[in-house]
N, CA, C and O of each residue as an XYZ file, in Angstrom:
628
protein
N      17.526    -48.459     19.710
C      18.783    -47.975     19.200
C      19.300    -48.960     18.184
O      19.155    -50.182     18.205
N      20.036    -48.094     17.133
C      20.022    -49.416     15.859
C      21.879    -49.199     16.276
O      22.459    -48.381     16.990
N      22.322    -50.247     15.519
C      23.892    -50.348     15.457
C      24.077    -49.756     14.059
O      23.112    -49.581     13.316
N      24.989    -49.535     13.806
C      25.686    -49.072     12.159
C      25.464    -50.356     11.003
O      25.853    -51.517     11.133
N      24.951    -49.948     10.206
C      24.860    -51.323      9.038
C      23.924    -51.993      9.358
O      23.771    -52.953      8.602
N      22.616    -51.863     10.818
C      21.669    -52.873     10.503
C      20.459    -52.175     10.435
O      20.632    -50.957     10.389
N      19.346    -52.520     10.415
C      18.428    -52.039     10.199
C      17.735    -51.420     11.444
O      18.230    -51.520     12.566
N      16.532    -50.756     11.185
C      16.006    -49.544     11.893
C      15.136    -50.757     13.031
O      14.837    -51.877     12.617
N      14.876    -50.383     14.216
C      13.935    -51.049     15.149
C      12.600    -50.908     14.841
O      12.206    -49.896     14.262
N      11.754    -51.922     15.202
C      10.565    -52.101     14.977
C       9.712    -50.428     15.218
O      10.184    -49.677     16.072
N       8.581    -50.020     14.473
C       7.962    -48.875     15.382
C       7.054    -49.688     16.215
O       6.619    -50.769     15.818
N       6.628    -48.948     17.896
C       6.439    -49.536     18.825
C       5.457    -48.191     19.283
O       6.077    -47.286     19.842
N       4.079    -48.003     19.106
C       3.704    -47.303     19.469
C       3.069    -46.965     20.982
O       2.601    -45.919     21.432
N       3.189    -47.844     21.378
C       3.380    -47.815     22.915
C       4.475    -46.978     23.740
O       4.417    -46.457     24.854
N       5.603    -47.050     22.676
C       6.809    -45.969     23.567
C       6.521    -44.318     23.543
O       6.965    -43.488     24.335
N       5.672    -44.104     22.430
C       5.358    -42.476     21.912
C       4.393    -42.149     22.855
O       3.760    -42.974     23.513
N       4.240    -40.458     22.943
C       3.203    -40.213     23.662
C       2.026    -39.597     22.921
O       2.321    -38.747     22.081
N       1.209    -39.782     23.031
C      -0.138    -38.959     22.617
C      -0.044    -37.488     22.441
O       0.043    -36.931     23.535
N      -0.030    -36.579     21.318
C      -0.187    -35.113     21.466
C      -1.675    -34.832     22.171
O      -2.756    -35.207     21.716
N      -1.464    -34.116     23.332
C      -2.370    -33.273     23.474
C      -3.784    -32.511     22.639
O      -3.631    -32.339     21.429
N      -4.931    -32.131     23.168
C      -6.021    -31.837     21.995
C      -5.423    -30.649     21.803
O      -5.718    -30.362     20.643
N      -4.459    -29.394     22.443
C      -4.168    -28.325     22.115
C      -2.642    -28.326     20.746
O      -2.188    -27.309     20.221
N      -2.232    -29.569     20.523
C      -0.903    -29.909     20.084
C      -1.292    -30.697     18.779
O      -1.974    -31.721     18.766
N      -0.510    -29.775     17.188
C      -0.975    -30.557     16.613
C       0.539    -31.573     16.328
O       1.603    -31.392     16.920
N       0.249    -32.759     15.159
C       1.289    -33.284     14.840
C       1.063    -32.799     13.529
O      -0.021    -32.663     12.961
N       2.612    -32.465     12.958
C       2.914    -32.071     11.235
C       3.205    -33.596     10.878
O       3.259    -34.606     11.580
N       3.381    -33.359      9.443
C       3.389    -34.502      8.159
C       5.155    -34.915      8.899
O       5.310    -36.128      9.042
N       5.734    -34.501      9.105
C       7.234    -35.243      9.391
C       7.407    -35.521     10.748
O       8.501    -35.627     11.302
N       5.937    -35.679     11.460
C       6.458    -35.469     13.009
C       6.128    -34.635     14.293
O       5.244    -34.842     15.124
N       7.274    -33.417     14.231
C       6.810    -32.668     15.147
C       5.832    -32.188     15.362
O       4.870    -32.104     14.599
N       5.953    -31.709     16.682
C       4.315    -31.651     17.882
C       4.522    -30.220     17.732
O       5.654    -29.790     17.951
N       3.717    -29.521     17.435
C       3.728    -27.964     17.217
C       2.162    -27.782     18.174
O       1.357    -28.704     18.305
N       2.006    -26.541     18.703
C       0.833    -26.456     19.675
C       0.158    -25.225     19.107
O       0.609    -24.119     18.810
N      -1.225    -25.817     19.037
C      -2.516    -25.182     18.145
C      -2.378    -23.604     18.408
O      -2.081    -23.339     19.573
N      -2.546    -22.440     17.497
C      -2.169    -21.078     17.848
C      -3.513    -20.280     16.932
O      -3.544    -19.100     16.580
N      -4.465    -21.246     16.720
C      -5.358    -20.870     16.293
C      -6.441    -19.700     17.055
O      -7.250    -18.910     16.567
N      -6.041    -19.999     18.469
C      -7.210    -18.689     19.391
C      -5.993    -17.833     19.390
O      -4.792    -17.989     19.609
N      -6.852    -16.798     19.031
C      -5.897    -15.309     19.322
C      -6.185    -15.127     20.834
O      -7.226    -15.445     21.411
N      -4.893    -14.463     21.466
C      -5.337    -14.033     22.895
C      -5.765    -13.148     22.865
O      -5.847    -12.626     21.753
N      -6.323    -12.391     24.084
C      -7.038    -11.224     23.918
C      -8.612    -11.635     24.521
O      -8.729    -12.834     24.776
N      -9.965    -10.688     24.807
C     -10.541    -10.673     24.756
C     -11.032    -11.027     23.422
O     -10.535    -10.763     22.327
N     -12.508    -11.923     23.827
C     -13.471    -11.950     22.614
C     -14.135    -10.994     22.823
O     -14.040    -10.271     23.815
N     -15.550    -10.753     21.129
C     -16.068     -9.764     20.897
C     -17.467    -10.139     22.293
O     -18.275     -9.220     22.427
N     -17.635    -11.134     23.022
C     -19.026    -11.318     23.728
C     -18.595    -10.643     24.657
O     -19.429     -9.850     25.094
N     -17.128    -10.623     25.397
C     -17.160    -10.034     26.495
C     -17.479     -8.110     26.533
O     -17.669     -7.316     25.612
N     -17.418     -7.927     28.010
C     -17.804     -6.465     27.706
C     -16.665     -5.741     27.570
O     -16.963     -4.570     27.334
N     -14.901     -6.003     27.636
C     -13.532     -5.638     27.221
C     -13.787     -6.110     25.999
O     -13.267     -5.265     25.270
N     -14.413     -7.192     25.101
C     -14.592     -7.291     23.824
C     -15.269     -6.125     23.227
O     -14.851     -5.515     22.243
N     -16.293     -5.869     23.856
C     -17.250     -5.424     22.817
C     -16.865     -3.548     22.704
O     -17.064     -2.688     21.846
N     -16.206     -3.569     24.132
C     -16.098     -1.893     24.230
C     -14.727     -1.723     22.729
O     -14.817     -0.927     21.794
N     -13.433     -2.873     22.993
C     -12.740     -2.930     21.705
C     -13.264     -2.922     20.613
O     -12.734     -2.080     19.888
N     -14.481     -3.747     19.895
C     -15.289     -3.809     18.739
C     -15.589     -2.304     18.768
O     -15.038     -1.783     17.798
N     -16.216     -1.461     19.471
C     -16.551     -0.212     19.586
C     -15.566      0.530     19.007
O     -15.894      1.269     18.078
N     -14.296      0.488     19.398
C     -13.049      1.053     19.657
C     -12.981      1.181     17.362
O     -13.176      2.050     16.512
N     -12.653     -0.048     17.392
C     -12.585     -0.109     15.869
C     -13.398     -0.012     15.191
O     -13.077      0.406     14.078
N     -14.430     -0.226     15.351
C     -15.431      1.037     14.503
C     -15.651      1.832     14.741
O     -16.778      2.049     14.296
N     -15.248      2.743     15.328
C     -15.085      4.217     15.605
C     -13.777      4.661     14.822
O     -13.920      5.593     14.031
N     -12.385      4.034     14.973
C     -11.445      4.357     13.721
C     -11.977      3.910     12.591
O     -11.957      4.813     11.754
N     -12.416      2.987     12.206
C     -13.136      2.553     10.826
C     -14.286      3.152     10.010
O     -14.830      2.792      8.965
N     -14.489      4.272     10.905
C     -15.950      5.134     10.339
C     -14.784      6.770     10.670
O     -15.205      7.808     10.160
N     -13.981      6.821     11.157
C     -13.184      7.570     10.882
C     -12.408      7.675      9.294
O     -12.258      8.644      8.549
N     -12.086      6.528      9.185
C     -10.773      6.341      8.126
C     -11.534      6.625      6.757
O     -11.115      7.315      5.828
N     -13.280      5.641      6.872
C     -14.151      5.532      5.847
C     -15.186      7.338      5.430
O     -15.609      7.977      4.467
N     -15.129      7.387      6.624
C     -15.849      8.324      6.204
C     -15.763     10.278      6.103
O     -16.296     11.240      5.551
N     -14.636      9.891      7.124
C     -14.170     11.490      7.377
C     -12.538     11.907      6.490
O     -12.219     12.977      5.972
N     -11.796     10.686      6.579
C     -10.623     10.585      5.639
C     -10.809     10.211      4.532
O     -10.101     10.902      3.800
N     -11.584      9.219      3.742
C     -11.594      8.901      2.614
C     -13.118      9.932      1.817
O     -12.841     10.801      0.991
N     -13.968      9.784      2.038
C     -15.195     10.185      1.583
C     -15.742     11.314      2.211
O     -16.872     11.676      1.887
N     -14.759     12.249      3.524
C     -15.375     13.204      4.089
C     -16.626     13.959      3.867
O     -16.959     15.071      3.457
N     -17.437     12.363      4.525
C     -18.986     12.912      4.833
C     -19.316     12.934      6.006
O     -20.527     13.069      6.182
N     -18.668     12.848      6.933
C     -18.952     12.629      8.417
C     -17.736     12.764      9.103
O     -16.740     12.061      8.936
N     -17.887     13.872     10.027
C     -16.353     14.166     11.442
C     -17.048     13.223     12.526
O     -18.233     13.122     12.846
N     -15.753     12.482     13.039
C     -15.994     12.210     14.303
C     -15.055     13.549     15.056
O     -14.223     14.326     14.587
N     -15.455     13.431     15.991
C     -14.213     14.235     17.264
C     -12.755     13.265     17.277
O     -12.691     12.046     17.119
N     -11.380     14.444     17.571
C     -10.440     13.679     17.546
C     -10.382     12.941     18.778
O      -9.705     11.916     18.858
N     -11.069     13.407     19.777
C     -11.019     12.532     20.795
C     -11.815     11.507     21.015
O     -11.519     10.891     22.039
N     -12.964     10.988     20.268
C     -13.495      9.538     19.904
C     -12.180      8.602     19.480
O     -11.709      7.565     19.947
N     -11.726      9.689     18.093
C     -10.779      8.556     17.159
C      -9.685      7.986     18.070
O      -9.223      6.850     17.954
N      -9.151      9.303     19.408
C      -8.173      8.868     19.998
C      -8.770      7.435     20.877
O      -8.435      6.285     20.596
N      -9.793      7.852     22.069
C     -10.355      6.792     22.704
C     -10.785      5.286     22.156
O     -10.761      4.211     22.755
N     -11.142      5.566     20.951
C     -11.085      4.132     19.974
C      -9.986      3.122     19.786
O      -9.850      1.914     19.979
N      -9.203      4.192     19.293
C      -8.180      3.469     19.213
C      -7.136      2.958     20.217
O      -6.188      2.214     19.963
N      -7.538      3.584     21.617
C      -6.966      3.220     22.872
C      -7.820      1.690     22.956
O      -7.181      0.643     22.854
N      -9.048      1.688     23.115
C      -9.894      0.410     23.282
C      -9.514     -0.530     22.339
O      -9.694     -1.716     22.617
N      -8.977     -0.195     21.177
C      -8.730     -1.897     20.441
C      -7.565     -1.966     20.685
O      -7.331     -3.046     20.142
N      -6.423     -1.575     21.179
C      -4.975     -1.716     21.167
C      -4.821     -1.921     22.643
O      -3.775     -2.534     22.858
N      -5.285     -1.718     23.416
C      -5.018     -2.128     24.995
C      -5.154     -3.417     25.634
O      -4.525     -4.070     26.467
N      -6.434     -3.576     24.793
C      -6.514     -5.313     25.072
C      -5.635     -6.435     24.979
O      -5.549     -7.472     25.637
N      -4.818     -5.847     23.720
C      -3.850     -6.993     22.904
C      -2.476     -6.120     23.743
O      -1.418     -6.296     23.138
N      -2.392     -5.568     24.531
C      -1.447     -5.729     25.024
C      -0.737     -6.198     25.845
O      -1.444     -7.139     26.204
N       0.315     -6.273     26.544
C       0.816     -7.402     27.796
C       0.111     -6.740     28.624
O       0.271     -5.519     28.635
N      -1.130     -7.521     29.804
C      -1.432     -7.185     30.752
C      -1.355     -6.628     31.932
O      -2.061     -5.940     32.670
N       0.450     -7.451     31.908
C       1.114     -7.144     33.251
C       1.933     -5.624     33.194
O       2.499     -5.176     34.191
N       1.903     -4.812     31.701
C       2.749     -3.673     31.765
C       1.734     -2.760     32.326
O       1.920     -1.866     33.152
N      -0.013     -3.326     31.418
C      -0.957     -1.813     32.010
C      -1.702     -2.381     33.611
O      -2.561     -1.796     34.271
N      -1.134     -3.484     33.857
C      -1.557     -3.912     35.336
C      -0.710     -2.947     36.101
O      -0.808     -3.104     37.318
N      -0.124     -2.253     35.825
C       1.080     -1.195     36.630
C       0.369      0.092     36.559
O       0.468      0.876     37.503
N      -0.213      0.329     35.710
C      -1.347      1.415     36.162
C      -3.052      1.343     36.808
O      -3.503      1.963     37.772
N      -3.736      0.397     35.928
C      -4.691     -0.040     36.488
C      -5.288     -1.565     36.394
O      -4.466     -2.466     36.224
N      -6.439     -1.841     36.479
C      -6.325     -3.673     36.055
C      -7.258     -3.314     34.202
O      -8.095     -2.497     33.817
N      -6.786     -4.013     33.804
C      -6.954     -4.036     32.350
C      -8.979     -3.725     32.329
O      -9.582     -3.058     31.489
N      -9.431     -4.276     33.225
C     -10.840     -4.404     33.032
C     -11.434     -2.840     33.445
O     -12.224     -2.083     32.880
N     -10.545     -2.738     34.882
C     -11.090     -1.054     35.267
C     -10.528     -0.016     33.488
O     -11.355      0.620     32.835
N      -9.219     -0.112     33.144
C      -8.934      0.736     32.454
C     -10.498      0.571     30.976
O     -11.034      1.517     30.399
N     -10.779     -0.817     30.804
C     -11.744     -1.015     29.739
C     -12.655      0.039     29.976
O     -12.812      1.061     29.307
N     -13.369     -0.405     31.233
C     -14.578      0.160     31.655
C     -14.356      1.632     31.581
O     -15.237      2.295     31.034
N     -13.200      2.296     32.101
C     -13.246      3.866     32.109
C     -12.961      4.168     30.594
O     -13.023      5.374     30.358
N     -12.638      3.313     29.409
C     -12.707      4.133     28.257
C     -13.646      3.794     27.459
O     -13.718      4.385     26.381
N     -14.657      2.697     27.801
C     -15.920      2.350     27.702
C     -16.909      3.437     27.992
O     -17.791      3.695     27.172
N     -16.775      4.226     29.376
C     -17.842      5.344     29.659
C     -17.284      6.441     29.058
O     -17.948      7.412     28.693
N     -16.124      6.340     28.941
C     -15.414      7.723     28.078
C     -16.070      7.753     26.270
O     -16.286      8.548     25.355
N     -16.117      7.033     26.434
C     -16.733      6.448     24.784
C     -18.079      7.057     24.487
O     -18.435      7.726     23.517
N     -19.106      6.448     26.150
C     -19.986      6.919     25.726
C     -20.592      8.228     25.991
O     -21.724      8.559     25.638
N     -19.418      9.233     26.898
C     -20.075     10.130     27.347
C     -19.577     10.908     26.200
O     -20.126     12.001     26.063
N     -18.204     10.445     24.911
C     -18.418     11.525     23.569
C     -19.437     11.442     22.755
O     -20.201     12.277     22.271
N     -19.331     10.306     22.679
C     -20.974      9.701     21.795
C     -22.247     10.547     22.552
O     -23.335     10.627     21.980
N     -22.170     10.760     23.007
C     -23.217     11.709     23.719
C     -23.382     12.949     22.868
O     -24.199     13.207     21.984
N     -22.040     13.882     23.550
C     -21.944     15.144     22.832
C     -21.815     14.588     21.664
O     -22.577     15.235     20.945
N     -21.315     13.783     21.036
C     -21.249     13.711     19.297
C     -22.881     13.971     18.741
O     -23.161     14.766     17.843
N     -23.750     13.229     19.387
C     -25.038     13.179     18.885
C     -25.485     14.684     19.516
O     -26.661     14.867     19.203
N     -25.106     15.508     20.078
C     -25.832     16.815     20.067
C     -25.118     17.731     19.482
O     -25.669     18.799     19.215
N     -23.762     17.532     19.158
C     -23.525     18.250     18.403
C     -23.731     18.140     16.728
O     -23.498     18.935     15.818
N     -24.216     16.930     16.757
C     -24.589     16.313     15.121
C     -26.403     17.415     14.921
O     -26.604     17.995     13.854
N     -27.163     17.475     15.751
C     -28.497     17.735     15.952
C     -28.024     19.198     15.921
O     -28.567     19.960     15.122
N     -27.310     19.525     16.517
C     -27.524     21.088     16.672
C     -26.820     21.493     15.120
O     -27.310     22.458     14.533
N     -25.870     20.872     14.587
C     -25.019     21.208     13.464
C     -26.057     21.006     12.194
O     -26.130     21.855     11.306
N     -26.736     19.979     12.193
C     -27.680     19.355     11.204
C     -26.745     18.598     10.346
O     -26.689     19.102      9.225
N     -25.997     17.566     10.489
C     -25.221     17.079     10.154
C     -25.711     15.928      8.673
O     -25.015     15.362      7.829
N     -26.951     15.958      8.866
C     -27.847     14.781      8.126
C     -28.382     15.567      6.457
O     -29.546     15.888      6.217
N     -27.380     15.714      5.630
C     -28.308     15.894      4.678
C     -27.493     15.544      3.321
O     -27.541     15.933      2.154
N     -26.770     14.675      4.011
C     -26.779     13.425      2.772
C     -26.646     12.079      2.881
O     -25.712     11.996      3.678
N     -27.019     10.769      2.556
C     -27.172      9.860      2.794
C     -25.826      9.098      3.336
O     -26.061      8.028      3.899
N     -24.723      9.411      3.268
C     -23.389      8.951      3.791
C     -22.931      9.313      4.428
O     -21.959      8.629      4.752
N     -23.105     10.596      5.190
C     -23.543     11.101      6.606
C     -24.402     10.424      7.741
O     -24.139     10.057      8.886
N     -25.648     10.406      6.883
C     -26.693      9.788      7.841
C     -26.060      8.142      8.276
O     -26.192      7.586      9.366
N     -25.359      7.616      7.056
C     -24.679      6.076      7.459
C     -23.833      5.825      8.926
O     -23.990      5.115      9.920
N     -22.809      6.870      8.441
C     -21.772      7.417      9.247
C     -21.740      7.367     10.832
O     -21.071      6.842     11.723
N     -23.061      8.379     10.659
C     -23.695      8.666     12.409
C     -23.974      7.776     12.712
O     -23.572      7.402     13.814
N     -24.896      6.837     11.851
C     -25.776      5.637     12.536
C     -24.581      4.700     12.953
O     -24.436      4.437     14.147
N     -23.786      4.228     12.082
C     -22.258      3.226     12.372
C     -21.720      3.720     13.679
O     -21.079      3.062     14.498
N     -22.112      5.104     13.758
C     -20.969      5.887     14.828
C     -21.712      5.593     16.355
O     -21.295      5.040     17.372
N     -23.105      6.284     15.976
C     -23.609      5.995     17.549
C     -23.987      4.803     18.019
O     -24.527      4.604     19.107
N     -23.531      3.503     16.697
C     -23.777      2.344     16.975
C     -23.186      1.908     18.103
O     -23.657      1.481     19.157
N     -21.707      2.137     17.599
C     -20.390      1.809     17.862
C     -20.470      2.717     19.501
O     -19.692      2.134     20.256
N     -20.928      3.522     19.993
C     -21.056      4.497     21.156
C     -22.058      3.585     21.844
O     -21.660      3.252     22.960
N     -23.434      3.001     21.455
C     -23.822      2.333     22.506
C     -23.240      0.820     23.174
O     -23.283      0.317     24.296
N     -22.661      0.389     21.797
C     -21.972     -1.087     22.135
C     -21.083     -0.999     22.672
O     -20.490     -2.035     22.973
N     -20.636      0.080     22.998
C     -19.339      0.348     24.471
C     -20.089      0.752     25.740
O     -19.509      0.808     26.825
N     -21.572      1.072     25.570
C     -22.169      1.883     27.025
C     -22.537      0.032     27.227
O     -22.754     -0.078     28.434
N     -22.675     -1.288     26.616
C     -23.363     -2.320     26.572
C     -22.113     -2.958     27.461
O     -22.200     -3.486     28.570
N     -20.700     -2.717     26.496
C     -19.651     -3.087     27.072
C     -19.365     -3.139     28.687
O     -19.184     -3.943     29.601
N     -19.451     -1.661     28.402
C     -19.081     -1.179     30.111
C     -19.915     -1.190     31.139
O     -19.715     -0.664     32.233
N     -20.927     -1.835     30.770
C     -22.146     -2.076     31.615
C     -21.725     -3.597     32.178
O     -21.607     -3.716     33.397
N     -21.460     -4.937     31.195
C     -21.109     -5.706     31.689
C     -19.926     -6.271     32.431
O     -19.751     -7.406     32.874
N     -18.741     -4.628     32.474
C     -17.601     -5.161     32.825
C     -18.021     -5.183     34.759
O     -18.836     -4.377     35.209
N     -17.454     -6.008     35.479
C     -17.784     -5.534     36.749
C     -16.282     -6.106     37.370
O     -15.719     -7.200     37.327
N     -15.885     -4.543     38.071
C     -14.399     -4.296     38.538
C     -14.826     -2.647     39.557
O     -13.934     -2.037     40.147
């Protein structure tokens, strides 16, 4: 503690504490704490990967049936997709009031893949393939349909 009119006390780095490896320090000081990991599932897990699914299934929607309409998905893929990337990032404890976040993954994980199913027979029976941005489309699409059957295979709940 300094008095008025004299000078500042020695710095004494022994009195400070160490930031944490999660805590960074800024240029003036304060201890601000690292916010660099997004929460949420990652893409390795199988709630990751069924989400990765999730958004490329709207993303081959948006690309290919809204912008370049060369390829329909079903509205109920686009809906189930977009349930899988937005559920994850949500507060746990609101959809823990219906089911546990991992069961709800897994049931829109097999929901995923049992459209992807009919999508691919109704693509075969329609002949959906006869132009090259179509054929992209499907392939992105039933990609995106097995990497949720991969998902929901590894979730265990």
């Amino acid at each position: 503690m300094t008095d008025y009119g004299q000078g500042a006390e020695p710095f004494d780095p022994g009195e400070h504490e160490t930031p944490e490896l999660d805590e960074t320090v800024t240029d003036d000081g304060l201890v601000t704490e690292d916010t660099s990991e997004v929460s949420g599932a990652d893409f390795s897990s199988g709630e990751g990967m069924i989400a990765l699914a999730g958004i490329i299934l709207v993303g081959v929607w948006l690309l290919f049936e809204v912008i370049t309409r060369q390829y329909s998905l079903t509205t109920l893929a686009v809906v189930l997709g977009a349930a899988a990337a937005i559920i994850p990032r949500m507060n746990p404890e609101s959809v823990a009031k219906i089911m546990p976040v991992p069961m709800v993954m897994k049931a829109l994980g097999y929901a995923l893949v049992l459209v992807g199913v009919i999508e691919v027979v109704t693509d075969i029976r329609i002949g959906i393939y006869d132009s090259p941005m179509s054929v992209l489309g499907a392939l992105i699409a039933y990609a995106a349909y097995a990497l949720a059957f991969v998902g929901a295979k590894q979730i265990e709940a």
